[in-house]
N, C-alpha and C positions, 0 to 999 in steps of 0.2 A: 847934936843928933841923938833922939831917944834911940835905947837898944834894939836892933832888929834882929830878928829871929827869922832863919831861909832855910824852910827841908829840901836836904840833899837834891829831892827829885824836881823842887823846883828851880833849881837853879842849874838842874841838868836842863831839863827842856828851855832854859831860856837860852842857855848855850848850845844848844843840839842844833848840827847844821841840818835844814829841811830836806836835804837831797838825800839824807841816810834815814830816812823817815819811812817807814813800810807796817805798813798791816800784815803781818802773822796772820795764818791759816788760824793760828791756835791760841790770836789774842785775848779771845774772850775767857780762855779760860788759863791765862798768866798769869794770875791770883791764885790759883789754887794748884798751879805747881810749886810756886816762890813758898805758897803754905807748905805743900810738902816736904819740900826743900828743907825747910826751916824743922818741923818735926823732927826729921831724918838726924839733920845734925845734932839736934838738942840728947835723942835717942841715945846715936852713938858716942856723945860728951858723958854721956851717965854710963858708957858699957855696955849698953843695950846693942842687939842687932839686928832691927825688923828685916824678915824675910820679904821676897818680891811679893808675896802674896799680900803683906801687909801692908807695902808699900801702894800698891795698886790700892787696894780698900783705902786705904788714906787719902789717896788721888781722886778716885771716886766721889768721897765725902765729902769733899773739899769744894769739887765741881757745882758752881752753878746750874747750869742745863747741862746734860749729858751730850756732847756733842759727839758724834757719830767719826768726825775725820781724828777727834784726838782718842777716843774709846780705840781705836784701829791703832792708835801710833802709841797709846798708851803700856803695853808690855817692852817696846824698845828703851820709852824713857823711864820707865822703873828699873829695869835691865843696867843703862846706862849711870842713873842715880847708885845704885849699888856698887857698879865696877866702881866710879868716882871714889868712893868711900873706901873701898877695898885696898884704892892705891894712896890715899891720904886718909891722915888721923885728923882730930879734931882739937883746933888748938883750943877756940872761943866758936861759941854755936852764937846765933843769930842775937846781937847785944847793941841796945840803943847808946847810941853816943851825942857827946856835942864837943863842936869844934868855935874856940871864941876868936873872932880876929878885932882886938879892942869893944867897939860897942856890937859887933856886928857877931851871932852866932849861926855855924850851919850846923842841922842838926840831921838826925838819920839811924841807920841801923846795917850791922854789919857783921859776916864771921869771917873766921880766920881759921884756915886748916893747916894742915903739917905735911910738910915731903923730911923726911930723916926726923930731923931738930929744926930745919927752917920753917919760919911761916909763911903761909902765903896768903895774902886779903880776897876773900872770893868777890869778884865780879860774875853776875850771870847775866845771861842775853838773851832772849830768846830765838835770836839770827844765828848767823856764822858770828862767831866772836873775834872778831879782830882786835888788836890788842893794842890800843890808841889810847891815850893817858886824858879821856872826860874827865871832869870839876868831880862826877863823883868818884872816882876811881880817888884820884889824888890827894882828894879831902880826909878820903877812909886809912890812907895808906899816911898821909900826916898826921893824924890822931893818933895811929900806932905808935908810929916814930915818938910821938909827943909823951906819950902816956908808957910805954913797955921799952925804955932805955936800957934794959938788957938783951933787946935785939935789935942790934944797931944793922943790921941788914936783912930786910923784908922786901919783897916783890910780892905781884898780881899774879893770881891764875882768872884767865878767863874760860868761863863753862857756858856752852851753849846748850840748853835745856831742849834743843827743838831736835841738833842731831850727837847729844853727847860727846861732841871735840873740847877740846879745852886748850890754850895754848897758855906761858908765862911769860910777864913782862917785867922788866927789869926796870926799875923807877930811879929815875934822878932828882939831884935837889933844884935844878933847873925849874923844873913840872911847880914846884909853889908857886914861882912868880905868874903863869898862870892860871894858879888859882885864886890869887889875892887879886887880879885883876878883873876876871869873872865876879869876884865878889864885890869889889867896886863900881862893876857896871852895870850890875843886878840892882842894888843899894840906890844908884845914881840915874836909874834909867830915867826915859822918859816915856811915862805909860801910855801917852795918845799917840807913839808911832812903833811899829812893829818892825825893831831889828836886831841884828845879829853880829855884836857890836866885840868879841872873842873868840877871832880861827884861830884851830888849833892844829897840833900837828896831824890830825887826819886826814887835814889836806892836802898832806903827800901822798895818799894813796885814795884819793878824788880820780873816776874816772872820768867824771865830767869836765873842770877846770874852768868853769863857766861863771862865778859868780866872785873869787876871790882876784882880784890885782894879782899875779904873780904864784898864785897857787900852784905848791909843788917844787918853788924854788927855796923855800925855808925862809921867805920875810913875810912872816904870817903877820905878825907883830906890828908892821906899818903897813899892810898890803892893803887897808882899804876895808869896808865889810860889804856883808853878805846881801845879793842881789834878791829878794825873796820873790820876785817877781820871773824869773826865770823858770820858762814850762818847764817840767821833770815830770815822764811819764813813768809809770807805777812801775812797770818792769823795770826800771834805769837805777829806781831806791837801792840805797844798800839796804840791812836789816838793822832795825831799832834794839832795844831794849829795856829789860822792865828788869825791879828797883830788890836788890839783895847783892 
């Protein structure tokens, strides 16, 4: 097999269960938060400390269309972008990585901020951030492990960019195997049928239970895969996320 090359985000959405799939009020302009984002951190990695005002102009600049519902929600999330930083340092601002598994590479981009001395791999959302161990979460947090063996214990913060909560998750060595599997069924697919061939433990907190074999009882692993054909109306979604 020649060597394959898989970005993080697509190997998230071929994993992503459809049922947690939801359009955001303030999708269209998730690019140019994730951008700000990214300034903000790089800023404070160098010592810098942009003010809200600066933040906002940044957000601004960033923005495609001016849209009206996020110009309105835009002072809470520069607000919120600030507290964040205020309560964590900056270990690694936003830095591309690659992760080899033999011929097979996932590649992506990632920071890593600081509570005391520990680090923590940022995951952002743009929903509620629930804190469920995705391919990309797991992949960012193996690379660390792989790469910065003087911190042999690192966790996830998840930050939700839409209402500034952020919760931490505590990673097992479990979570590789799958991600080595997602990577072999990415690798292995078969492109003329559309499925869903890697539940993960998110669907123990499924409030549907409608498309997994056994979902919720922890045999994700043999349960069967995902039904894509199951109606799921818009309010039923959980909240998605986009790629930092």
């Amino acid at each position: 097999m020649k060597g394959v090359t898989i970005p993080e985000s697509h190997l998230l959405e071929y994993t992503r269960c459809p049922l947690r799939l939801q359009e955001s009020i303030y999708a269209d302009d998730m690019k140019a938060g994730m951008e700000t984002l990214k300034w903000l951190l790089l800023e404070e990695f160098h010592g810098r400390r942009p003010s809200l005002a600066q933040l906002r102009e940044r957000f601004e600049f960033c923005m495609p269309t001016k849209s009206r519902k996020v110009l309105l929600a835009l002072p809470g999330i520069c607000r919120k972008l600030r507290d964040l930083l205020d309560l964590h340092g900056v270990f690694q601002p936003a830095t591309d990585y690659l992760l080899s598994f033999g011929q097979v590479e996932v590649t992506g981009r990632y920071a890593v901020l600081l509570s005391g001395k520990k680090p923590l791999i940022l995951r952002l959302h743009e929903g509620l951030a629930y804190p469920y161990p995705d391919v990309m979460t797991v992949a960012r947090w193996m690379h660390f492990r792989r790469f910065e063996q003087a911190y042999p214990r690192v966790d996830v913060i998840h930050y939700s960019l839409a209402t500034g909560s952020y919760t931490r998750q505590l990673m097992k060595e479990r979570m590789v195997r799958y991600l080595e599997s997602a990577v072999h069924a990415y690798v292995h697919q078969d492109r003329d049928q559309e499925a869903y061939p890697v539940p993960s433990s998110y669907c123990d907190t499924c409030q549907a239970k409608v498309c997994i074999k056994g979902a919720g009882d922890g045999r994700h692993g043999d349960s069967g895969s995902c039904n894509r054909t199951v109606p799921v109306s818009r309010g039923s979604r959980q909240p998605g996320a986009f790629y930092l």
